[in-house]
N, CA and C atoms of all chains as a GROMACS GRO file, in nm:
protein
  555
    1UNK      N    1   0.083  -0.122   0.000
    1UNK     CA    2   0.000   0.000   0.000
    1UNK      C    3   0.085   0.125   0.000
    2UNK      N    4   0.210   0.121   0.093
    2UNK     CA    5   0.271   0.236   0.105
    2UNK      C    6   0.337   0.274  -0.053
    3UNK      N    7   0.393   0.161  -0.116
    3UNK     CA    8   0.440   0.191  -0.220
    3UNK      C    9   0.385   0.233  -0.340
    4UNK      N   10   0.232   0.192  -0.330
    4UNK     CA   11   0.083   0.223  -0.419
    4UNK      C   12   0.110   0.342  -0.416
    5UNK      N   13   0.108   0.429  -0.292
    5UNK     CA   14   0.082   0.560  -0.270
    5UNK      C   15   0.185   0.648  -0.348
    6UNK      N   16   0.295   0.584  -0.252
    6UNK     CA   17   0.439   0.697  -0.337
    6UNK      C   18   0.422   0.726  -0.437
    7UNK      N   19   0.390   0.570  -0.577
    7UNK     CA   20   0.365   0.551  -0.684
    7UNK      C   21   0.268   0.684  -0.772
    8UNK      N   22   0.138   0.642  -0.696
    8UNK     CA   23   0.030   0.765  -0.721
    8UNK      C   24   0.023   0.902  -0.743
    9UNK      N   25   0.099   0.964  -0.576
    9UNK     CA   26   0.101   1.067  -0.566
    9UNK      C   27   0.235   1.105  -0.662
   10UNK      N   28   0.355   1.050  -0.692
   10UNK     CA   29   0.476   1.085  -0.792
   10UNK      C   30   0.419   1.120  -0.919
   11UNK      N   31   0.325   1.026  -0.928
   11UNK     CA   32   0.243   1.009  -1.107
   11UNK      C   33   0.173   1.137  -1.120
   12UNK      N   34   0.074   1.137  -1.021
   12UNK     CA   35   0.037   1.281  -1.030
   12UNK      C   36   0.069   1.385  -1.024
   13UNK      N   37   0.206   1.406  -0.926
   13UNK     CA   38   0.264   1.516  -0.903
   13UNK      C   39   0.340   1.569  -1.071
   14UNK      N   40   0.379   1.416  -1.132
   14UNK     CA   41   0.419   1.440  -1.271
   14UNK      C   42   0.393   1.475  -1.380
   15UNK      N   43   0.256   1.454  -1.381
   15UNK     CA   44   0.184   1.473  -1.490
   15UNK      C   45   0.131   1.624  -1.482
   16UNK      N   46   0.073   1.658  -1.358
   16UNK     CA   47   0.072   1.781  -1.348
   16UNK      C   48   0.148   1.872  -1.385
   17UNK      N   49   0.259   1.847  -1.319
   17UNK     CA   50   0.384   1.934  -1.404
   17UNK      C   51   0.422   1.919  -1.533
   18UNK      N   52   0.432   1.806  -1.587
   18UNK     CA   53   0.391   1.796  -1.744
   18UNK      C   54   0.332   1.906  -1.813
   19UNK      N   55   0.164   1.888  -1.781
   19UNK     CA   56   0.097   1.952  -1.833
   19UNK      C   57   0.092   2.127  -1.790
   20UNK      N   58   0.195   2.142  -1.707
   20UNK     CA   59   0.208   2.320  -1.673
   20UNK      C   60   0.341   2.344  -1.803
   21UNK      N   61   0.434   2.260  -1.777
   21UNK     CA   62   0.541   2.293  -1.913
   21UNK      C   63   0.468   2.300  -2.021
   22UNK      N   64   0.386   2.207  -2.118
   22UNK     CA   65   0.336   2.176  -2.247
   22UNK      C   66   0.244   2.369  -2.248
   23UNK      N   67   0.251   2.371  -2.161
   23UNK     CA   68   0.121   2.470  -2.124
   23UNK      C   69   0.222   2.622  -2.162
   24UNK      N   70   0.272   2.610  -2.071
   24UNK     CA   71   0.377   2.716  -2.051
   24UNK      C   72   0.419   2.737  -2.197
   25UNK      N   73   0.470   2.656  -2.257
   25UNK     CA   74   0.530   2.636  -2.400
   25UNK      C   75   0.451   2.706  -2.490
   26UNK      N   76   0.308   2.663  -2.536
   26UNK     CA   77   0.206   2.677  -2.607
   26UNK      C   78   0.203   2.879  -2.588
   27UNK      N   79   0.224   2.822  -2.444
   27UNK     CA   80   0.159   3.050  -2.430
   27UNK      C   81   0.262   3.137  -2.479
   28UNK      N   82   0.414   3.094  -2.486
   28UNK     CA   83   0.510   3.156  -2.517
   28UNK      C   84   0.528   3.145  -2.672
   29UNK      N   85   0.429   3.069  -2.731
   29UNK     CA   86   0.436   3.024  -2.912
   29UNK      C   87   0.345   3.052  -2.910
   30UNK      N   88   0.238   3.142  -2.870
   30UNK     CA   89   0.118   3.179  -2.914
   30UNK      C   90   0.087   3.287  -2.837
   31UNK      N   91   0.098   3.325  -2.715
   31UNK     CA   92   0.083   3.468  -2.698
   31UNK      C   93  -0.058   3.451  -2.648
   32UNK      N   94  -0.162   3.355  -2.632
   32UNK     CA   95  -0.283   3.363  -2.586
   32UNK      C   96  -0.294   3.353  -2.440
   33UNK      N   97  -0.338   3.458  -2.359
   33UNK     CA   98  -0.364   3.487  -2.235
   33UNK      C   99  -0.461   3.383  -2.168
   34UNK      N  100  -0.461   3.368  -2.226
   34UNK     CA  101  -0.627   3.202  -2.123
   34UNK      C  102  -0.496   3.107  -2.134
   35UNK      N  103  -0.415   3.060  -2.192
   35UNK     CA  104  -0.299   2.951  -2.194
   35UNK      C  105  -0.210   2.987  -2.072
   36UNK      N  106  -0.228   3.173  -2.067
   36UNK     CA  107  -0.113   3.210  -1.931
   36UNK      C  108  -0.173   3.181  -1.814
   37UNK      N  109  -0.317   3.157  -1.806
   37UNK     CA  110  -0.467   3.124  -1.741
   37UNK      C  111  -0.430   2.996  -1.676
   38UNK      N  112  -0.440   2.943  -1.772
   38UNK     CA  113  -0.423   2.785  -1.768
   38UNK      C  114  -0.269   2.722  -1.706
   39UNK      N  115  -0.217   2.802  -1.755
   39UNK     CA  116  -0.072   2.724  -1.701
   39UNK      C  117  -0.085   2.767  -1.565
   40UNK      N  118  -0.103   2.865  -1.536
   40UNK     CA  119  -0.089   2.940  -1.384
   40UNK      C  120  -0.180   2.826  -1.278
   41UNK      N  121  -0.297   2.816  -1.350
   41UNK     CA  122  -0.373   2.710  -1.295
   41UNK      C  123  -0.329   2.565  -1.265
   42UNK      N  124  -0.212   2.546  -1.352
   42UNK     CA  125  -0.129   2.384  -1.371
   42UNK      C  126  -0.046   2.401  -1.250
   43UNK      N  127  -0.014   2.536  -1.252
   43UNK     CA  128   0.145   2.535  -1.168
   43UNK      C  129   0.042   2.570  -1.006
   44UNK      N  130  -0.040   2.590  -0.979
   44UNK     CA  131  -0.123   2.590  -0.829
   44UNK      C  132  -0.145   2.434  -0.809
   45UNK      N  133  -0.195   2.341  -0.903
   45UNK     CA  134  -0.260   2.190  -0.895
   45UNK      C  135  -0.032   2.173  -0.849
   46UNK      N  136  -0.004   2.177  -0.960
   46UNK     CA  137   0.108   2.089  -0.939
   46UNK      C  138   0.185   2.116  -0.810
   47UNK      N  139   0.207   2.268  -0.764
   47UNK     CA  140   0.239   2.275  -0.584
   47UNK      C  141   0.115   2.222  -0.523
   48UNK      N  142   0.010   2.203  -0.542
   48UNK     CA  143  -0.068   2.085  -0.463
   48UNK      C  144  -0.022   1.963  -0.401
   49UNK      N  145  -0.014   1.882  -0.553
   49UNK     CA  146   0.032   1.777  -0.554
   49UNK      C  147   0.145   1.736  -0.514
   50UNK      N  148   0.246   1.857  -0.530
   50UNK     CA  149   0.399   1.804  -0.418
   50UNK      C  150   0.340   1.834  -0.254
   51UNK      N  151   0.287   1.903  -0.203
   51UNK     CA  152   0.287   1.911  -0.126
   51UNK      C  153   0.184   1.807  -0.073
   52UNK      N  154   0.083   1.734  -0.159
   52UNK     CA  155   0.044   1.606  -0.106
   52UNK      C  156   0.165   1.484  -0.125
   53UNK      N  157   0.264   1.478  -0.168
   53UNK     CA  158   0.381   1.374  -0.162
   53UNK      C  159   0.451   1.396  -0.047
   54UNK      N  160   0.459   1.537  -0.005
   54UNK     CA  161   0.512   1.573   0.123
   54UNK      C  162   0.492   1.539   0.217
   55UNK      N  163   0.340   1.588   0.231
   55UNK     CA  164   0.287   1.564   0.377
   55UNK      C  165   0.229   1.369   0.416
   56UNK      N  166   0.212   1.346   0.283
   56UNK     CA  167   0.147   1.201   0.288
   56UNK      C  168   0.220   1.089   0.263
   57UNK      N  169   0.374   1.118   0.220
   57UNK     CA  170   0.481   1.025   0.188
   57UNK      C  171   0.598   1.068   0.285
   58UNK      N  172   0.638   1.134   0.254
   58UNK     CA  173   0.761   1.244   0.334
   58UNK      C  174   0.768   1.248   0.465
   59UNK      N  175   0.661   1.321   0.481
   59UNK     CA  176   0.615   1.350   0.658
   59UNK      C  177   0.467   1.340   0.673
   60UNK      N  178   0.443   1.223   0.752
   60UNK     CA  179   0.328   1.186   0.737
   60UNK      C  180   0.218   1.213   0.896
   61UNK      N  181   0.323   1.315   0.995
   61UNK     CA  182   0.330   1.342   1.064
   61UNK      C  183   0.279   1.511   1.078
   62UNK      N  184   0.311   1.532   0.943
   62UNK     CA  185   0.235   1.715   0.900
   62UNK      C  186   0.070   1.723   0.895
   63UNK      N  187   0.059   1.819   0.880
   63UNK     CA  188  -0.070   1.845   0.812
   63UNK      C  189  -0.089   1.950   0.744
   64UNK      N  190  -0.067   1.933   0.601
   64UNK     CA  191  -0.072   2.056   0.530
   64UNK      C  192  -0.199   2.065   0.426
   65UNK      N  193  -0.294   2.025   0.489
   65UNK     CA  194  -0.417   2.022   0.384
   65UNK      C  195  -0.462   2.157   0.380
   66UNK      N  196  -0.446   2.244   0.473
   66UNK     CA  197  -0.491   2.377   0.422
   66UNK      C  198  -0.406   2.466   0.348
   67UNK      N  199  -0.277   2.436   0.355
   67UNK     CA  200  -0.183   2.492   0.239
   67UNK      C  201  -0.221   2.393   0.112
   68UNK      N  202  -0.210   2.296   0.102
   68UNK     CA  203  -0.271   2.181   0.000
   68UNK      C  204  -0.398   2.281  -0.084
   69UNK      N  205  -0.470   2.313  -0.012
   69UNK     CA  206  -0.604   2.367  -0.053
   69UNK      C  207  -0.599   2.474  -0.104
   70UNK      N  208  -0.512   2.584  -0.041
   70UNK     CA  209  -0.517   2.698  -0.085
   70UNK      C  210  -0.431   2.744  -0.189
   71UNK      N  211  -0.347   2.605  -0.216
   71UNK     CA  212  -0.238   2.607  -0.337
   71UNK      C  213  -0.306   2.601  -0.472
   72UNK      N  214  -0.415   2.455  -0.470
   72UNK     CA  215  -0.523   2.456  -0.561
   72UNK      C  216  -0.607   2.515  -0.576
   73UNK      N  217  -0.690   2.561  -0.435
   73UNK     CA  218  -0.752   2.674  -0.505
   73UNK      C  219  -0.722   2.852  -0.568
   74UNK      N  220  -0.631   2.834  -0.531
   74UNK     CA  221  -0.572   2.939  -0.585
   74UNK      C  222  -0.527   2.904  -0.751
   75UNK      N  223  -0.467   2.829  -0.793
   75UNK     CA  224  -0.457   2.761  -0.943
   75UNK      C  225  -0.565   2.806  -0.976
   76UNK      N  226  -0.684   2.734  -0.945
   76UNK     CA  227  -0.804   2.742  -0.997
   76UNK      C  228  -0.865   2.886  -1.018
   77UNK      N  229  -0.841   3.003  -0.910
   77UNK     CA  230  -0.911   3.125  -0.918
   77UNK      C  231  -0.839   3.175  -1.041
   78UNK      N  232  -0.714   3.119  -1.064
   78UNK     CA  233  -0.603   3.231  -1.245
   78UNK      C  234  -0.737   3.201  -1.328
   79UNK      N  235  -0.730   3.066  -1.316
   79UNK     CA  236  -0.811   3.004  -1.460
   79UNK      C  237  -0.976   3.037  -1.456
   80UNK      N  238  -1.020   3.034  -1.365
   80UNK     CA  239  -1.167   3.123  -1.361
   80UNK      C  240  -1.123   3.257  -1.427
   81UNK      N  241  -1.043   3.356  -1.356
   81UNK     CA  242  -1.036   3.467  -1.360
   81UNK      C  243  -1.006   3.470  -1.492
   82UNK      N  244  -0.936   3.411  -1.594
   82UNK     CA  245  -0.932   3.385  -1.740
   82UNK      C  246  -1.042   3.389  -1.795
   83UNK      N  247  -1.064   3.299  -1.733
   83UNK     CA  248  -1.226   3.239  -1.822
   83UNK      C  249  -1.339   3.347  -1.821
   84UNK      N  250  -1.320   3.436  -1.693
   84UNK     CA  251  -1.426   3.573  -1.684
   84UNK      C  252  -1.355   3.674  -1.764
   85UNK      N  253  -1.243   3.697  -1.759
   85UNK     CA  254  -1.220   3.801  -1.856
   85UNK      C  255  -1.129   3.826  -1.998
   86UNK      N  256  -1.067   3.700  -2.015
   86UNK     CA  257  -0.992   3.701  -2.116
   86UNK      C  258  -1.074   3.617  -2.213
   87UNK      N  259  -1.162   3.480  -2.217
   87UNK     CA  260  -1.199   3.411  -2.291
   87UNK      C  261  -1.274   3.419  -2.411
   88UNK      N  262  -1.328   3.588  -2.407
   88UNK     CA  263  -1.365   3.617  -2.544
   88UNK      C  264  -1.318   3.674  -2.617
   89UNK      N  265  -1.192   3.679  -2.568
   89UNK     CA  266  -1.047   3.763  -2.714
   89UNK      C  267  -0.991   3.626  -2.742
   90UNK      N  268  -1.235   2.513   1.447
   90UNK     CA  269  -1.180   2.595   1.321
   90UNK      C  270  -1.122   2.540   1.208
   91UNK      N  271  -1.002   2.496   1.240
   91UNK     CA  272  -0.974   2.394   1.122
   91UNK      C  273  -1.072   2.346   1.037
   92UNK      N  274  -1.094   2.267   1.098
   92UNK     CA  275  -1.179   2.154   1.001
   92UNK      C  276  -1.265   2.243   0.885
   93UNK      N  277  -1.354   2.334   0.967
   93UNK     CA  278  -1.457   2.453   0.908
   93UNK      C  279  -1.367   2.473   0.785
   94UNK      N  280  -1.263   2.534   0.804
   94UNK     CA  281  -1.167   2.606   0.674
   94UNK      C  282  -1.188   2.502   0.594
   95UNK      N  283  -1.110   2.364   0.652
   95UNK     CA  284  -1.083   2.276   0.578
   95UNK      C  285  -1.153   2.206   0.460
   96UNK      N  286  -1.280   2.210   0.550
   96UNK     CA  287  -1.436   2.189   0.411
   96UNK      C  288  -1.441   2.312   0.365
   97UNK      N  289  -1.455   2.425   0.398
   97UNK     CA  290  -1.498   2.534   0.323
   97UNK      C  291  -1.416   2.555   0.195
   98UNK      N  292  -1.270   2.560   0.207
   98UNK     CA  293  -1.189   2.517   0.095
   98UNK      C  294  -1.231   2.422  -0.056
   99UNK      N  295  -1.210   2.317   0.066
   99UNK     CA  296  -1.272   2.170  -0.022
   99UNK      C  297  -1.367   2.182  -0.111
  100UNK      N  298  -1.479   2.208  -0.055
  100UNK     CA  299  -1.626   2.291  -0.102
  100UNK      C  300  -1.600   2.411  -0.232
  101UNK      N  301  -1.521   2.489  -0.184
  101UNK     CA  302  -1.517   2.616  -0.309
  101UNK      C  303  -1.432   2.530  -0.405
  102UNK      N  304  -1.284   2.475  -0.379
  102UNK     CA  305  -1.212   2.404  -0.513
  102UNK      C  306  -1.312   2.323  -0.530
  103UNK      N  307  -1.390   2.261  -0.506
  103UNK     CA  308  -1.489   2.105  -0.614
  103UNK      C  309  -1.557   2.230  -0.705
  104UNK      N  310  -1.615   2.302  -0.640
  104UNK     CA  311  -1.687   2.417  -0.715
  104UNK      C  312  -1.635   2.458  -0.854
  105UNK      N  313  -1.523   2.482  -0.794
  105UNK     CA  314  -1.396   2.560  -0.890
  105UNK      C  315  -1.368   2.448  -1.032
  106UNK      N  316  -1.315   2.362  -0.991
  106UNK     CA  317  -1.355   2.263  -1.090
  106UNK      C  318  -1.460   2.231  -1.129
  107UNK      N  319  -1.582   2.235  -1.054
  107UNK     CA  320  -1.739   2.227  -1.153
  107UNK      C  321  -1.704   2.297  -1.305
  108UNK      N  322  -1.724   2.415  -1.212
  108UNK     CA  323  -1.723   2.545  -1.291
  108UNK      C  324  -1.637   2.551  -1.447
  109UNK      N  325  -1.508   2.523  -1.382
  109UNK     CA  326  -1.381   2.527  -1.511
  109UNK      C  327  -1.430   2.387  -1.606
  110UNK      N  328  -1.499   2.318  -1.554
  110UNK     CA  329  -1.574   2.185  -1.659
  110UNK      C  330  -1.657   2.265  -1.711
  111UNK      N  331  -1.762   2.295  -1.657
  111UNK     CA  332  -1.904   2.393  -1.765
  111UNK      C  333  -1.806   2.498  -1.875
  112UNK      N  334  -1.713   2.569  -1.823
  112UNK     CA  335  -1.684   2.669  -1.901
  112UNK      C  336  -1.612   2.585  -2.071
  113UNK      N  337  -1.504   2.487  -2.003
  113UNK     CA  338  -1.434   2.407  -2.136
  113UNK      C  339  -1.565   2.346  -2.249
  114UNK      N  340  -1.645   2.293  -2.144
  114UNK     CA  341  -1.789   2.255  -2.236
  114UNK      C  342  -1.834   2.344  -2.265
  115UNK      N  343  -1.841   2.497  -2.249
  115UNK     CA  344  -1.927   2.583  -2.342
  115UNK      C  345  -1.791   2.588  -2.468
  116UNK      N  346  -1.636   2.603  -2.423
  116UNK     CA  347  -1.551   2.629  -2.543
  116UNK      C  348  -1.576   2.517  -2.674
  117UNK      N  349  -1.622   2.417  -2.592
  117UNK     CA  350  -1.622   2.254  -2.739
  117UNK      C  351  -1.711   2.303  -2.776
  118UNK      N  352  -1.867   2.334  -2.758
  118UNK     CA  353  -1.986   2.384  -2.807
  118UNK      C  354  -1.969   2.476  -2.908
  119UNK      N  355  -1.885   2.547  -2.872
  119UNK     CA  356  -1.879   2.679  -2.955
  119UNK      C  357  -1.750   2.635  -3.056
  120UNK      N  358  -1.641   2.604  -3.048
  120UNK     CA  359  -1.527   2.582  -3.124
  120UNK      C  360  -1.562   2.458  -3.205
  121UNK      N  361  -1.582   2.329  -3.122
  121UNK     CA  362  -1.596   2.193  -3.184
  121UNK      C  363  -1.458   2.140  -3.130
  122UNK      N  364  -1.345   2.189  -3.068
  122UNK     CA  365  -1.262   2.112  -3.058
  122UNK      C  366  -1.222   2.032  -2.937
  123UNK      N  367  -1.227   1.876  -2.982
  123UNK     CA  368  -1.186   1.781  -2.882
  123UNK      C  369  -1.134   1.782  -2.787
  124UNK      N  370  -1.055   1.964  -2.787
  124UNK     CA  371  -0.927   1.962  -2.651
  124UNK      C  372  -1.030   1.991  -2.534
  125UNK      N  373  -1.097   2.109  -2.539
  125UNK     CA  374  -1.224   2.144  -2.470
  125UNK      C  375  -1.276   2.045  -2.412
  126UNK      N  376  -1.365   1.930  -2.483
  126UNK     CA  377  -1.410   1.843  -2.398
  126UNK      C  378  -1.308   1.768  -2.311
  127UNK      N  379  -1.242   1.749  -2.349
  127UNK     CA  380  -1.100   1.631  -2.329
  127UNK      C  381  -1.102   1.681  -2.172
  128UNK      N  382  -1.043   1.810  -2.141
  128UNK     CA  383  -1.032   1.920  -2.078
  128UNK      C  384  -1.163   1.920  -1.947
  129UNK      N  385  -1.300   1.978  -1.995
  129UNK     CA  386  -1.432   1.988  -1.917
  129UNK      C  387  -1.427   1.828  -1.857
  130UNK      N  388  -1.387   1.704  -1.932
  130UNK     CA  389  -1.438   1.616  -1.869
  130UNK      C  390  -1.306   1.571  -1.730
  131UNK      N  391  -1.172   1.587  -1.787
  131UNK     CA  392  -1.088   1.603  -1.668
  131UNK      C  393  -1.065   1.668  -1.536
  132UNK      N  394  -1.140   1.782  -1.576
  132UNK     CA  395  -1.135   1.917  -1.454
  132UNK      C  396  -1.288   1.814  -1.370
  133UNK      N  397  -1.410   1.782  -1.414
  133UNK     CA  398  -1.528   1.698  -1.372
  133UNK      C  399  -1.448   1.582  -1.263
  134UNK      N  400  -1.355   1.519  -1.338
  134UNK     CA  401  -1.281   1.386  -1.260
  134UNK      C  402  -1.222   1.479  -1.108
  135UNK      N  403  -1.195   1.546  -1.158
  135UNK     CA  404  -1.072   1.626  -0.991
  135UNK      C  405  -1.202   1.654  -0.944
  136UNK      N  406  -1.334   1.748  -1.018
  136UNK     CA  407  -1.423   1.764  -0.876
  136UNK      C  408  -1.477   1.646  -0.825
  137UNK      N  409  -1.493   1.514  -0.857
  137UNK     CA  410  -1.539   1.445  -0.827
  137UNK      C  411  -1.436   1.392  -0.747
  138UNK      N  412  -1.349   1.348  -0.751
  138UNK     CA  413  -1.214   1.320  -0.682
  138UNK      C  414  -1.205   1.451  -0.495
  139UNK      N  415  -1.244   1.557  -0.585
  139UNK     CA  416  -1.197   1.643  -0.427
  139UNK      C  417  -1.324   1.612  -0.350
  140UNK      N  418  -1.478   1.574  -0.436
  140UNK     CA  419  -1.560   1.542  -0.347
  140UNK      C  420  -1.571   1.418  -0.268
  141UNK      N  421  -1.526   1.344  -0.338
  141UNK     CA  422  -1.460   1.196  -0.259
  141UNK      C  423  -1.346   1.178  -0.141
  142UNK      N  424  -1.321   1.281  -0.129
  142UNK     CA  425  -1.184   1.322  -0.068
  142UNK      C  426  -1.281   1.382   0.073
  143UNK      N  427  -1.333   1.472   0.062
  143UNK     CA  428  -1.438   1.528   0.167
  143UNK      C  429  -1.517   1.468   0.228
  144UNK      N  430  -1.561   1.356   0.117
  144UNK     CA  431  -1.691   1.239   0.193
  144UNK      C  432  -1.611   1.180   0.215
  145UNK      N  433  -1.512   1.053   0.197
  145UNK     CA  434  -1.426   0.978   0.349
  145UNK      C  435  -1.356   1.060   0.408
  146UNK      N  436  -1.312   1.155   0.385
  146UNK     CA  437  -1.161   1.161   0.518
  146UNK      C  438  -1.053   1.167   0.488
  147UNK      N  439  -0.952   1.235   0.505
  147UNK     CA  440  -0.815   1.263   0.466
  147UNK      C  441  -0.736   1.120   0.549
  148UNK      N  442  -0.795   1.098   0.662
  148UNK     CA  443  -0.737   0.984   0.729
  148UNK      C  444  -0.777   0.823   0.672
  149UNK      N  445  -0.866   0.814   0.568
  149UNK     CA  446  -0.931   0.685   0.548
  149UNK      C  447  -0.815   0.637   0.437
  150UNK      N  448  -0.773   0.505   0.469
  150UNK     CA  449  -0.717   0.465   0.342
  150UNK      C  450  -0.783   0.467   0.187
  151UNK      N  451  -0.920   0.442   0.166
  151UNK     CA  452  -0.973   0.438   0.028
  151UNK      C  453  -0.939   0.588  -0.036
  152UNK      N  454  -0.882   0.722   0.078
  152UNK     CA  455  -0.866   0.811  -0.005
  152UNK      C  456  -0.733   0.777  -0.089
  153UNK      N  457  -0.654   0.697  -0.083
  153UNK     CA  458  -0.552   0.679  -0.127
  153UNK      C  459  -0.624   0.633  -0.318
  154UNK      N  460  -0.691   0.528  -0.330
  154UNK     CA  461  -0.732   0.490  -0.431
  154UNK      C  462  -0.847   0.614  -0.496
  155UNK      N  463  -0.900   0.730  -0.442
  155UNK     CA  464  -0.985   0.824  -0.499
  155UNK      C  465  -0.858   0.861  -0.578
  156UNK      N  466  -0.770   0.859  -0.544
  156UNK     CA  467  -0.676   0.962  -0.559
  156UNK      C  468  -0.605   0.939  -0.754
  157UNK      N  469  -0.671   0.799  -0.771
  157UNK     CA  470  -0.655   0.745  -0.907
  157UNK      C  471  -0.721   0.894  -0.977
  158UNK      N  472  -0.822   0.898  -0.914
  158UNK     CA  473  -0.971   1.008  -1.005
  158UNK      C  474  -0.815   1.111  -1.083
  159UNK      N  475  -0.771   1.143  -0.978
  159UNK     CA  476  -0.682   1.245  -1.045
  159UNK      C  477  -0.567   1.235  -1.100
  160UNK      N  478  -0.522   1.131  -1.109
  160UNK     CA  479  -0.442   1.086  -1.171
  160UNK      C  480  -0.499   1.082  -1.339
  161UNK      N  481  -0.597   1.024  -1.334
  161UNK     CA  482  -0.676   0.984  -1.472
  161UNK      C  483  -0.704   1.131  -1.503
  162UNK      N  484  -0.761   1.234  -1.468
  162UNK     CA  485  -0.777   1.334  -1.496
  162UNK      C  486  -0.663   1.389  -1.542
  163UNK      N  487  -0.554   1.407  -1.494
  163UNK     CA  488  -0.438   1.478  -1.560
  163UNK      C  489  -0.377   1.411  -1.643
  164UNK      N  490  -0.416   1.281  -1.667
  164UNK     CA  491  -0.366   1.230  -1.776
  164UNK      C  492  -0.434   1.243  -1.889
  165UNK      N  493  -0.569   1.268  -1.859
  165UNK     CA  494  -0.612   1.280  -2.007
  165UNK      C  495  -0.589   1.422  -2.052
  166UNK      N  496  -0.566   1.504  -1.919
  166UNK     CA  497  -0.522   1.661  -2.008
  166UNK      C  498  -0.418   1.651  -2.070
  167UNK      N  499  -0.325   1.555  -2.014
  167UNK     CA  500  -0.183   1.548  -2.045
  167UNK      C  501  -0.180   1.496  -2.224
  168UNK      N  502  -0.251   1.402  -2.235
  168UNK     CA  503  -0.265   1.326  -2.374
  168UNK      C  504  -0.347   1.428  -2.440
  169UNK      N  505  -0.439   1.455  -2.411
  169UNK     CA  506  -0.530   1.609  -2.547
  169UNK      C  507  -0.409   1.678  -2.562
  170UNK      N  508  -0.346   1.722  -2.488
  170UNK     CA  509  -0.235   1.861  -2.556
  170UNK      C  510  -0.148   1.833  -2.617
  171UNK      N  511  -0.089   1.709  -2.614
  171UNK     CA  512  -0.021   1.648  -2.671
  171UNK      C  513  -0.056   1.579  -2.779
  172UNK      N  514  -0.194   1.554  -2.787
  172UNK     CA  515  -0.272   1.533  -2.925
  172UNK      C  516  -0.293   1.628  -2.998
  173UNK      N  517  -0.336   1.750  -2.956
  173UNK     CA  518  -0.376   1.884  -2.986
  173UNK      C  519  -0.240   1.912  -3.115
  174UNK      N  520  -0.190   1.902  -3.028
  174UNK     CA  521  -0.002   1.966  -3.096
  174UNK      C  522   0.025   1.917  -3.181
  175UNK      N  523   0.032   1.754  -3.189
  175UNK     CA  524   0.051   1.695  -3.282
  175UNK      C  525  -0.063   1.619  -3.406
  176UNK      N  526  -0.172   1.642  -3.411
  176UNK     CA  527  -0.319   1.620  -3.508
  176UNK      C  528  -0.281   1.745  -3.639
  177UNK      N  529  -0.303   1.669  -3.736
  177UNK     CA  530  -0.340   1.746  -3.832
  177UNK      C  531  -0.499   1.778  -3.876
  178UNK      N  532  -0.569   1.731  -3.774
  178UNK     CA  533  -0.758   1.744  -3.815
  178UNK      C  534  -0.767   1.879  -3.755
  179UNK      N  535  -0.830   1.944  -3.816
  179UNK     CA  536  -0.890   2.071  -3.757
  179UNK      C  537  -0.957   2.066  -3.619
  180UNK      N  538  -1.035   1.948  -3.596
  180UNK     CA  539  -1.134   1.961  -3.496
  180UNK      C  540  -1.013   1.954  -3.333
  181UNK      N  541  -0.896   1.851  -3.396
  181UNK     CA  542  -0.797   1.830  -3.301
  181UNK      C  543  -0.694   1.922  -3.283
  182UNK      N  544  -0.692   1.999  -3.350
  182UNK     CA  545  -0.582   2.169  -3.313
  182UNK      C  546  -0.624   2.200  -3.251
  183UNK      N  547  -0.508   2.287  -3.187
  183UNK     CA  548  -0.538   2.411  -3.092
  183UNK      C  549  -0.608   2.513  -3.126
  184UNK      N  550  -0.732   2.576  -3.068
  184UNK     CA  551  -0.762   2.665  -3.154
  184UNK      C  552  -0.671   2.827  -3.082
  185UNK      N  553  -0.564   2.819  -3.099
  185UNK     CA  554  -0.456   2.906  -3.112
  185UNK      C  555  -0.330   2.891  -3.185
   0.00000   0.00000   0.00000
């Protein structure tokens, strides 16, 4: 189980970050502001997700679910805030 | 106190992801392109994932296996953009 986890949370922590580079890339070859939206939003999920490898692999002894939370939701408010004001240019 | 924050959080990000799903599904509606849905239906997996996360417990082992939800979710964003980039179909470009 413990090793399930490591497994999981690494995968996710990876892919996330993946998808903030591919992201990142796209906005700097295209110049579209919802992509700067979006990546900003990748890079809040992906300090999420390390900091769930942290607290839940690392030190399992922490509790960082409200930094956890406010990492993602904060990601999430770029990409709303995109979506309210940049998404129709 | 804690805890209060702790759902209240929880509660606004599932939201947050509702939300960023409806919006990618109005972009496929309107554009047609696959990345959009690809996209609305991944951001759907994390809210469903952070709501699963809230209904057991940060302490329950099965959150360990919710935790697939998001895995699968960022993988399929991960594969659209990377499809996106590389498709020569119109419907599968970026529309940038």
């Amino acid at each position: 189980m413990d090793l399930f986890k490591v497994v999981l949370y690494s995968v996710s922590a990876l892919t996330c970050l993946a998808c903030m580079v591919l992201l990142v890339r796209q906005y700097l070859r295209h110049r579209v502001r919802l992509l700067l939206w979006t990546a900003l939003c990748f890079g809040g999920l992906t300090l999420n997700n390390a900091l769930v490898f942290f607290d839940l692999v690392l030190c399992p002894s922490c509790d960082l679910r409200i930094a956890r939370l406010v990492a993602s939701l904060a990601g999430m408010l770029f990409l709303l805030y995109g979506f309210i004001w940049d998404a129709e240019s | 106190m804690t805890g209060s924050l702790h759902d209240f959080l929880g509660g606004a990000l599932t939201l947050s992801f509702l939300l960023a799903g409806v919006y990618f599904l109005r972009f496929w509606r309107k554009t047609g392109h696959r990345l959009f849905m690809s996209f609305a239906f991944a951001f759907w997996l994390l809210a469903l994932n952070q709501l699963l996360i809230l209904v057991f417990g940060i302490s329950d082992e099965r959150t360990a296996y919710v935790y697939l939800l998001r895995v699968l979710g960022f993988l399929i964003i991960l594969v659209a953009v990377i499809r996106a980039n590389l498709s020569s179909r119109p419907e599968d470009r970026p529309p940038f």
